[in-house]
PDB file of N, CA, C and O in Angstrom:
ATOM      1  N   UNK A   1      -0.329   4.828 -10.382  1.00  0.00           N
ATOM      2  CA  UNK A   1      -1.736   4.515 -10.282  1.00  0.00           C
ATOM      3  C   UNK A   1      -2.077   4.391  -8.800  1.00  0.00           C
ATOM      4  O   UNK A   1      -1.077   3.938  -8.243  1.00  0.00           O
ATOM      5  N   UNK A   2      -3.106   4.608  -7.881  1.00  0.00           N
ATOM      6  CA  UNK A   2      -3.605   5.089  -6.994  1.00  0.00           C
ATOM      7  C   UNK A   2      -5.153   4.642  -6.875  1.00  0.00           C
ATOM      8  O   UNK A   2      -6.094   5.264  -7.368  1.00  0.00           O
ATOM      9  N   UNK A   3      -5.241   3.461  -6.136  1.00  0.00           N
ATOM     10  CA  UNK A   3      -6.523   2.743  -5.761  1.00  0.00           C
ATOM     11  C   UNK A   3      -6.475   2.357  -4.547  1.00  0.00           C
ATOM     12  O   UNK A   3      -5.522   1.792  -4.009  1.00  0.00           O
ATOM     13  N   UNK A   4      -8.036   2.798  -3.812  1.00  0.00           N
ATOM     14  CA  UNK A   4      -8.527   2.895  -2.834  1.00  0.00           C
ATOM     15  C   UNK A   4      -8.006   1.291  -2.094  1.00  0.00           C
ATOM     16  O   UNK A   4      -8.018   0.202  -2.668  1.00  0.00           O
ATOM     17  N   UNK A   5      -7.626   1.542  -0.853  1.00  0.00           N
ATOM     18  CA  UNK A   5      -7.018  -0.353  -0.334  1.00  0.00           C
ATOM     19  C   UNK A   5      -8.203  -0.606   0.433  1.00  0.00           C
ATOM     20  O   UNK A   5      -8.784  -0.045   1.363  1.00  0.00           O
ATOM     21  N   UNK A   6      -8.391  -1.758  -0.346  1.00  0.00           N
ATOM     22  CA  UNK A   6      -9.552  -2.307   0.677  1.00  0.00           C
ATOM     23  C   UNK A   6      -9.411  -3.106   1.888  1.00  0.00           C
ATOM     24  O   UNK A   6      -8.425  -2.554   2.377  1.00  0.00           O
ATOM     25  N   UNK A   7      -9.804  -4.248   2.892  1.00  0.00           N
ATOM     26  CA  UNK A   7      -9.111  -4.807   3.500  1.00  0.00           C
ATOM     27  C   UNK A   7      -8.650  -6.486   3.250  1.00  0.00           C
ATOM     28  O   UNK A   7      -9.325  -7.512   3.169  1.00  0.00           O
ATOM     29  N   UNK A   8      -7.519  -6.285   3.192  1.00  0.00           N
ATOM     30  CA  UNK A   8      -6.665  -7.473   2.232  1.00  0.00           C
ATOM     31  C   UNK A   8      -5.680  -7.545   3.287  1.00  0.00           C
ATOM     32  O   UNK A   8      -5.060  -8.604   3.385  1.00  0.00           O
ATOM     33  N   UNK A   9      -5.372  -6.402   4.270  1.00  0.00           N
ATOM     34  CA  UNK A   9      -4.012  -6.671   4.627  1.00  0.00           C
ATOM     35  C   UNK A   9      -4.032  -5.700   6.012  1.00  0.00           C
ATOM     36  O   UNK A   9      -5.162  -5.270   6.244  1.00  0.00           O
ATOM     37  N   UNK A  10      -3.341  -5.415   6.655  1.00  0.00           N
ATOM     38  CA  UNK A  10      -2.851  -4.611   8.074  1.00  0.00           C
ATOM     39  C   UNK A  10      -2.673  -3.218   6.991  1.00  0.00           C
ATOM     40  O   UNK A  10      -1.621  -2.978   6.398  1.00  0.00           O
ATOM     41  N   UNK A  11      -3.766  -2.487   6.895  1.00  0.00           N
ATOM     42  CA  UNK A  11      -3.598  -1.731   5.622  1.00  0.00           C
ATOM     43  C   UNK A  11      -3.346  -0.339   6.162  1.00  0.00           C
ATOM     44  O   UNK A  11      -3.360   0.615   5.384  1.00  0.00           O
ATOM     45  N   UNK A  12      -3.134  -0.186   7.351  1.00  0.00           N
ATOM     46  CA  UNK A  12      -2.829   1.090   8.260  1.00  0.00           C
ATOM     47  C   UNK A  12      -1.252   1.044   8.752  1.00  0.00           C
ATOM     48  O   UNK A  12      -0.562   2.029   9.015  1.00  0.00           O
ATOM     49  N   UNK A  13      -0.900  -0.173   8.803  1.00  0.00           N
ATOM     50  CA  UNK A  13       0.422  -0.523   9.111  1.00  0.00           C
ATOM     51  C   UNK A  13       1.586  -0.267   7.986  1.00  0.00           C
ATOM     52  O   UNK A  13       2.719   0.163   8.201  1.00  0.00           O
ATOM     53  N   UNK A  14       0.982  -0.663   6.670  1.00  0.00           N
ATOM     54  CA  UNK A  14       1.797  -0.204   5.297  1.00  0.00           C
ATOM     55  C   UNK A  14       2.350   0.665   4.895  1.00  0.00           C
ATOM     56  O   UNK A  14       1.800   1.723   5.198  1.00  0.00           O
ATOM     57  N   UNK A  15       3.132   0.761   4.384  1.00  0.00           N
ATOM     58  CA  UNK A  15       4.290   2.257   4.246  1.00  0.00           C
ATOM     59  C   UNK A  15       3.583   2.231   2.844  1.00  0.00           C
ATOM     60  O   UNK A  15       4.195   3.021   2.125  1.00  0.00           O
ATOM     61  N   UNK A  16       2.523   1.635   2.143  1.00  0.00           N
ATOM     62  CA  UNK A  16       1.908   2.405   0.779  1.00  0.00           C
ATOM     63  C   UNK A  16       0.615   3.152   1.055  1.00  0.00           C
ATOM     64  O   UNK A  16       0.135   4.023   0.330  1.00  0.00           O
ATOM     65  N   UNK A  17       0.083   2.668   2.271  1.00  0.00           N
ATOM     66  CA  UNK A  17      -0.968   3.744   2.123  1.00  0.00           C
ATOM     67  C   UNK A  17      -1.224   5.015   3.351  1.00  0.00           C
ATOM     68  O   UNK A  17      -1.417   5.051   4.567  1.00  0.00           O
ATOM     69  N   UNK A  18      -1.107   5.904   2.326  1.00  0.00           N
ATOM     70  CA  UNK A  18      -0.785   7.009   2.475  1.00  0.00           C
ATOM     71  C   UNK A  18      -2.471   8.049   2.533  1.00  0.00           C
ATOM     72  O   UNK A  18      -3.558   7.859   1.987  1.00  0.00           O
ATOM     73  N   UNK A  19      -1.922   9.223   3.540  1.00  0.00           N
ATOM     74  CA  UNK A  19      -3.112  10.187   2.847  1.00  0.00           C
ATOM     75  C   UNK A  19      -3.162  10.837   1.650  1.00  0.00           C
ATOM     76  O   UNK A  19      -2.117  10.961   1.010  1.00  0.00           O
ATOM     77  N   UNK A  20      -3.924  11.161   1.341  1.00  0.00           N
ATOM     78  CA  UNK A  20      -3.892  11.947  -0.036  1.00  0.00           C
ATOM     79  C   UNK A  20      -5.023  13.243   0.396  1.00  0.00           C
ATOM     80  O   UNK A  20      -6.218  13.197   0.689  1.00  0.00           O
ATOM     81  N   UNK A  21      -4.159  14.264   0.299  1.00  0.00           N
ATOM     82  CA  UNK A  21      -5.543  15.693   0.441  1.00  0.00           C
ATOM     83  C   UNK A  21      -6.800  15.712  -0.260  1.00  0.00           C
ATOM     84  O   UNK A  21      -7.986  15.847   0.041  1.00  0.00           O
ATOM     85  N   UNK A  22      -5.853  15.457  -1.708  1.00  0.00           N
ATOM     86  CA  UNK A  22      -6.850  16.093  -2.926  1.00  0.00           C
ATOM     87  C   UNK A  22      -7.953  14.608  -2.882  1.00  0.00           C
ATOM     88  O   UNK A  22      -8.446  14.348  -3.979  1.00  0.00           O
ATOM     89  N   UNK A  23      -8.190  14.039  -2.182  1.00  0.00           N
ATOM     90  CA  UNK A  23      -9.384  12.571  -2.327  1.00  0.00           C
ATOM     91  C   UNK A  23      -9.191  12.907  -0.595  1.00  0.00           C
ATOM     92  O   UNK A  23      -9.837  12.101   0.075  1.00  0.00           O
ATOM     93  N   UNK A  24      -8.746  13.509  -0.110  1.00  0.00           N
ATOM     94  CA  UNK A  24      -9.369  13.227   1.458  1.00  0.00           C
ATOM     95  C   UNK A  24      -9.657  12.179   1.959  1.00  0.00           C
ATOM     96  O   UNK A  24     -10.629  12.120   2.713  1.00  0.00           O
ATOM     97  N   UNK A  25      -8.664  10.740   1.595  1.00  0.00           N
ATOM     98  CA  UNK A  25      -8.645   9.858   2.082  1.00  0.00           C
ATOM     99  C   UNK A  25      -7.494   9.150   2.482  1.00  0.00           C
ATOM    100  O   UNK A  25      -6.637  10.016   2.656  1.00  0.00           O
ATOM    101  N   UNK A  26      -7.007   8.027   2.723  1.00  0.00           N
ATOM    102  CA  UNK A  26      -6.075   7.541   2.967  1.00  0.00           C
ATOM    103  C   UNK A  26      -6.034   6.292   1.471  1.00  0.00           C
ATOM    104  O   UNK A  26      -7.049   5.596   1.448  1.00  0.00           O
ATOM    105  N   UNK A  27      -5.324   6.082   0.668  1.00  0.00           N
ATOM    106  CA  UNK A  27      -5.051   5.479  -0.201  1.00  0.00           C
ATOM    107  C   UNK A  27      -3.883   4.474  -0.505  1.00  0.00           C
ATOM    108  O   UNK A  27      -2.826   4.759   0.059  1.00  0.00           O
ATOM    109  N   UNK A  28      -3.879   3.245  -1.366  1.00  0.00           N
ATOM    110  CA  UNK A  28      -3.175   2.900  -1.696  1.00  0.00           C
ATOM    111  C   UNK A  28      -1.765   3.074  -2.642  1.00  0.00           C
ATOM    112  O   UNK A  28      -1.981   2.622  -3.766  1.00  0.00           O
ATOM    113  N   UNK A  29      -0.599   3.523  -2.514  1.00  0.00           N
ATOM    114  CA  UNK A  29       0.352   4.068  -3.831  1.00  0.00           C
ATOM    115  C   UNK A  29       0.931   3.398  -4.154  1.00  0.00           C
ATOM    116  O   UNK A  29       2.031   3.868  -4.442  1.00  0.00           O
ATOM    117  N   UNK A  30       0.815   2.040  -4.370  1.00  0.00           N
ATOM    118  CA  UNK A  30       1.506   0.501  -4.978  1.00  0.00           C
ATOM    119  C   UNK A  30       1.158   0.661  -6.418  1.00  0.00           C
ATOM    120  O   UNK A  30       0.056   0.312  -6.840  1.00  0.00           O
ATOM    121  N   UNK A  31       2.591   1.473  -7.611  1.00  0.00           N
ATOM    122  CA  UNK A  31       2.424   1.500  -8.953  1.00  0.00           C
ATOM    123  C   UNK A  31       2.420   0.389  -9.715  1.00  0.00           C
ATOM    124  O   UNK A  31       3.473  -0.075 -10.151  1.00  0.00           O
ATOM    125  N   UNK A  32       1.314  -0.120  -9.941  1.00  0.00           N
ATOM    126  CA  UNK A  32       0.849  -1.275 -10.452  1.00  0.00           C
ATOM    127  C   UNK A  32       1.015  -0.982 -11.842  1.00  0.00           C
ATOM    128  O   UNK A  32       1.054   0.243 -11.958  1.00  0.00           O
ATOM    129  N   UNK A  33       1.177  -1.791 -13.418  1.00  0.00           N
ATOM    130  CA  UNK A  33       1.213  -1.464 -14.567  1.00  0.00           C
ATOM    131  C   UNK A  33      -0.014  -2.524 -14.659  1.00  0.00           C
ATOM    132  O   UNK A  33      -0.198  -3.276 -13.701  1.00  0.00           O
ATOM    133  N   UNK A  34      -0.891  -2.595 -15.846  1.00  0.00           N
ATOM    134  CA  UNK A  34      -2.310  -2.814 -16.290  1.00  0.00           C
ATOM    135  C   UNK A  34      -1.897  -4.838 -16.140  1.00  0.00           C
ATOM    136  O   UNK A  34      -2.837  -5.510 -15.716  1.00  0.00           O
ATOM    137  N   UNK A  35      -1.038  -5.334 -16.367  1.00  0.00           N
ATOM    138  CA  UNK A  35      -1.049  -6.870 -16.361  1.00  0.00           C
ATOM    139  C   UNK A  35      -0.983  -6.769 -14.113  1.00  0.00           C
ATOM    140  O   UNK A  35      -1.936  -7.233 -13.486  1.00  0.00           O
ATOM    141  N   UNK A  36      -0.198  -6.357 -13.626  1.00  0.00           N
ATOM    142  CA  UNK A  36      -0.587  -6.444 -12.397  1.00  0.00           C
ATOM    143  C   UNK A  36      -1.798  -5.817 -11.660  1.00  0.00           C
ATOM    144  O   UNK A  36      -2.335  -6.172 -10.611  1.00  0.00           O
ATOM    145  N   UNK A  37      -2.116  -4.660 -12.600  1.00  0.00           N
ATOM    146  CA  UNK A  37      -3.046  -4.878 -11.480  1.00  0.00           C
ATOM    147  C   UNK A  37      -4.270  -5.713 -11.901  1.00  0.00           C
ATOM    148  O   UNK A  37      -5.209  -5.865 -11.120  1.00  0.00           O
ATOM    149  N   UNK A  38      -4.265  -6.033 -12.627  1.00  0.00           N
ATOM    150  CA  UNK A  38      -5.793  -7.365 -13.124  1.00  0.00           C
ATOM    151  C   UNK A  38      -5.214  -8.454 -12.728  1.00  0.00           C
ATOM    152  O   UNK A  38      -5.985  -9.408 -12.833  1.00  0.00           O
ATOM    153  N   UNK A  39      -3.521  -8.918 -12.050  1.00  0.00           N
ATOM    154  CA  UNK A  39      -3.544  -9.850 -11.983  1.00  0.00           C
ATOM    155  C   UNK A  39      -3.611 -10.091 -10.337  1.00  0.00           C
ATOM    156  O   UNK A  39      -3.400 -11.158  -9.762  1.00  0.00           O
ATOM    157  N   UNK A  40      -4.019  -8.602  -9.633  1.00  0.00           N
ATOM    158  CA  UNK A  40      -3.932  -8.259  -8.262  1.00  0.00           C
ATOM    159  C   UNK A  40      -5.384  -8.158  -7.943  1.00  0.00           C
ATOM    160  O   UNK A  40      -5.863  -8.055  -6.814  1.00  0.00           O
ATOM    161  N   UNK A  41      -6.066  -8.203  -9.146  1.00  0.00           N
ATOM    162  CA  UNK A  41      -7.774  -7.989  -8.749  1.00  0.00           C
ATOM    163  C   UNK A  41      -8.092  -9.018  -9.162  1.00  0.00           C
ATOM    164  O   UNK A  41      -9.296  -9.021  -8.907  1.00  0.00           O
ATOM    165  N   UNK A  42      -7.842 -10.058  -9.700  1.00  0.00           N
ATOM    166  CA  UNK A  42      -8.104 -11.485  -9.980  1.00  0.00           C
ATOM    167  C   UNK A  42      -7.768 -12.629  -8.670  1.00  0.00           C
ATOM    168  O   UNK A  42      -8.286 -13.737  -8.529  1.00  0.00           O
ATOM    169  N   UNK A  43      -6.781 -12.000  -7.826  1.00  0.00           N
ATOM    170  CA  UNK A  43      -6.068 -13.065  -6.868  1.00  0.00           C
ATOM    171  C   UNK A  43      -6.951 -13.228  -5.310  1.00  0.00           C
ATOM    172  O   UNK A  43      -7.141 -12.356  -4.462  1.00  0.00           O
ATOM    173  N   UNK A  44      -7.194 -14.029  -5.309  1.00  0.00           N
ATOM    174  CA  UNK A  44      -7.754 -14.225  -3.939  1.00  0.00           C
ATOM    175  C   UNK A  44      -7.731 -14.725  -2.901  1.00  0.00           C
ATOM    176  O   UNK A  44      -8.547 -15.486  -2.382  1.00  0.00           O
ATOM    177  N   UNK A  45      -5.967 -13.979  -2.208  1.00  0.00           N
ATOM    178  CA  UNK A  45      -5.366 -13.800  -1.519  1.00  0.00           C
ATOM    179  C   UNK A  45      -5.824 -13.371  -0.284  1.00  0.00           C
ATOM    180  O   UNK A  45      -5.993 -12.161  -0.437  1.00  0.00           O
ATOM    181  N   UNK A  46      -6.188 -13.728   1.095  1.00  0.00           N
ATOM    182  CA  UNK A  46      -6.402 -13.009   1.993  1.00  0.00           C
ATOM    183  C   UNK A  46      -5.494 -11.739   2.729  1.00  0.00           C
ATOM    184  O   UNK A  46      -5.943 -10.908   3.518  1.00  0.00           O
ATOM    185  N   UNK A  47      -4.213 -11.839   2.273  1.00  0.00           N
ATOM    186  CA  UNK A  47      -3.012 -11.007   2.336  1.00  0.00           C
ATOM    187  C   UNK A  47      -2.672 -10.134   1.346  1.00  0.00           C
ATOM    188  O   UNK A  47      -2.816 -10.546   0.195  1.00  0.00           O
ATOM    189  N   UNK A  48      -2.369  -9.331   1.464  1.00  0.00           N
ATOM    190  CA  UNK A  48      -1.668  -8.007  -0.181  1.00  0.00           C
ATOM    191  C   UNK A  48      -0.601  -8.604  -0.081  1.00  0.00           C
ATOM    192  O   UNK A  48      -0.085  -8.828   1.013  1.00  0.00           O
ATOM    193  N   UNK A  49      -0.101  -8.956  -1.180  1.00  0.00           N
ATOM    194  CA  UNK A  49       1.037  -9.071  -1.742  1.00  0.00           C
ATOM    195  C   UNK A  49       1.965  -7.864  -1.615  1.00  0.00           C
ATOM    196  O   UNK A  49       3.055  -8.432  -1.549  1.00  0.00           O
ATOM    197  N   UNK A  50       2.145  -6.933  -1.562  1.00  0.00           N
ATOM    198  CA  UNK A  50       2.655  -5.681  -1.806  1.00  0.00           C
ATOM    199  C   UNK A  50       2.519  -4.892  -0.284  1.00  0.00           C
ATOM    200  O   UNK A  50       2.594  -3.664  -0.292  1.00  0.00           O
ATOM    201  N   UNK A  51       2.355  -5.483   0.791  1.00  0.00           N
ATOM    202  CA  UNK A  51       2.478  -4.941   1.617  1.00  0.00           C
ATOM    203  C   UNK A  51       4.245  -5.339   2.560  1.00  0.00           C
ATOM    204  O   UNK A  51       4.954  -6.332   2.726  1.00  0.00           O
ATOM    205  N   UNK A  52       4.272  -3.975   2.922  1.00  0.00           N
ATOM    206  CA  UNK A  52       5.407  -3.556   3.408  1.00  0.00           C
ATOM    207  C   UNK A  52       4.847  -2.712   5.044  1.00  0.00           C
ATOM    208  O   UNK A  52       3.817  -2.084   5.289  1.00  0.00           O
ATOM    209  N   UNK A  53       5.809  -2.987   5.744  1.00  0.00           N
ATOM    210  CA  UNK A  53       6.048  -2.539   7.301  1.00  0.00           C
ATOM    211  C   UNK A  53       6.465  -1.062   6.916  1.00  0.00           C
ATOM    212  O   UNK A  53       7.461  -0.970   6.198  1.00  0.00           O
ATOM    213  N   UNK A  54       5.867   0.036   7.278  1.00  0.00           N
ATOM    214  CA  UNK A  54       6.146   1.250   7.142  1.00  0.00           C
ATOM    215  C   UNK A  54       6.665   1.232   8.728  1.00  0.00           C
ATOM    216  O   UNK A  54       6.044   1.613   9.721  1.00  0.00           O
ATOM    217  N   UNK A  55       7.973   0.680   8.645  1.00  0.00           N
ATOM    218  CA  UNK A  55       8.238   1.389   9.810  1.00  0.00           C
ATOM    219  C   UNK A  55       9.104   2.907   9.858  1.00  0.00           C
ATOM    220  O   UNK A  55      10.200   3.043   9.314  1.00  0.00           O
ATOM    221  N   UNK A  56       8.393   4.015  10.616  1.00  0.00           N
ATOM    222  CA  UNK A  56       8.876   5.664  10.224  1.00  0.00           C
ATOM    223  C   UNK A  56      10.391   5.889  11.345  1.00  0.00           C
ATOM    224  O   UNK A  56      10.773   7.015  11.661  1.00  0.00           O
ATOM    225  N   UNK A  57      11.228   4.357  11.914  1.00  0.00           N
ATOM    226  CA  UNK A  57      11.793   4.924  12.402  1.00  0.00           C
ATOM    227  C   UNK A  57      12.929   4.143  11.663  1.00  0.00           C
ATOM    228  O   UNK A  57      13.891   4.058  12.427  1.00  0.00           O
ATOM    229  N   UNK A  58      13.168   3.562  10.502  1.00  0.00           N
ATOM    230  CA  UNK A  58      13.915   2.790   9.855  1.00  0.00           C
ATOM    231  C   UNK A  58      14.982   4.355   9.379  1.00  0.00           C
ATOM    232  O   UNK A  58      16.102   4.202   8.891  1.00  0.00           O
ATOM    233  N   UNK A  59      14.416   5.674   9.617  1.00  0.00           N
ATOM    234  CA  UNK A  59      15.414   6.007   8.811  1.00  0.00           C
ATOM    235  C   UNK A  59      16.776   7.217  10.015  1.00  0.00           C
ATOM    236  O   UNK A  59      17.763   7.906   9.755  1.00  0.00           O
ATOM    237  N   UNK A  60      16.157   6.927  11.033  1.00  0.00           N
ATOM    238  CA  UNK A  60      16.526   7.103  12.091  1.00  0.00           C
ATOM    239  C   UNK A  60      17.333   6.019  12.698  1.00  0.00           C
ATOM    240  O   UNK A  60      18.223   6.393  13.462  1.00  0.00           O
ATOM    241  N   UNK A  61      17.165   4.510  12.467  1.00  0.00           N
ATOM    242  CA  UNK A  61      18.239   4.148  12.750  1.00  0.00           C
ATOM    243  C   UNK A  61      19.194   4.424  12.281  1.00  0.00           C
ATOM    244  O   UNK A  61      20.129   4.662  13.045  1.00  0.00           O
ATOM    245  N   UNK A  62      19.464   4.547  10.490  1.00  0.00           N
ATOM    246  CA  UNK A  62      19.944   4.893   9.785  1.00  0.00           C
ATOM    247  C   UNK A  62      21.166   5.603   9.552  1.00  0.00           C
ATOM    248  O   UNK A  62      22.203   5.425   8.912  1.00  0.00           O
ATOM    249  N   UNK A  63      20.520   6.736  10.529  1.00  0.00           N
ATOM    250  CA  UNK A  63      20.964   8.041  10.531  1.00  0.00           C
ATOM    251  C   UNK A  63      22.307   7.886  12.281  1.00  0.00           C
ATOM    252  O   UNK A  63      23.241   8.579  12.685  1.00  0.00           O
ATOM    253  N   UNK A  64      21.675   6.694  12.744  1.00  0.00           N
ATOM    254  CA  UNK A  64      22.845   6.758  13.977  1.00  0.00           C
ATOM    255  C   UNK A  64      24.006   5.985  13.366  1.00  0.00           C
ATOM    256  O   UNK A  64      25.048   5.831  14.003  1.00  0.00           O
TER     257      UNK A  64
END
């Protein structure tokens, strides 16, 4: 499931949101099942829960 991130969080910094061509936007890809995500649109959190540090060089350390 795939919903637009609003601002909740450092939402450019996140390794979930991503571009997407086909919506020509940048989106959220945190697969939520129907009890989370009503229980993620009910919460009123100034922070996402579900945010993660996309850092793009984690796999480059990795790799040394």
């Amino acid at each position: 499931m795939t919903k637009k991130k609003t601002a909740q969080g450092p939402c450019e910094l996140c390794a979930y949101y991503v571009y997407d061509d086909d919506m020509d936007s940048y989106v959220c890809t945190v697969d939520l099942d129907e009890d989370e995500m009503a229980g993620f649109l009910m919460n009123n959190r100034k922070e996402c829960p579900f945010f993660r540090f996309g850092d793009e060089y984690a796999i480059v350390r990795k790799q040394n």
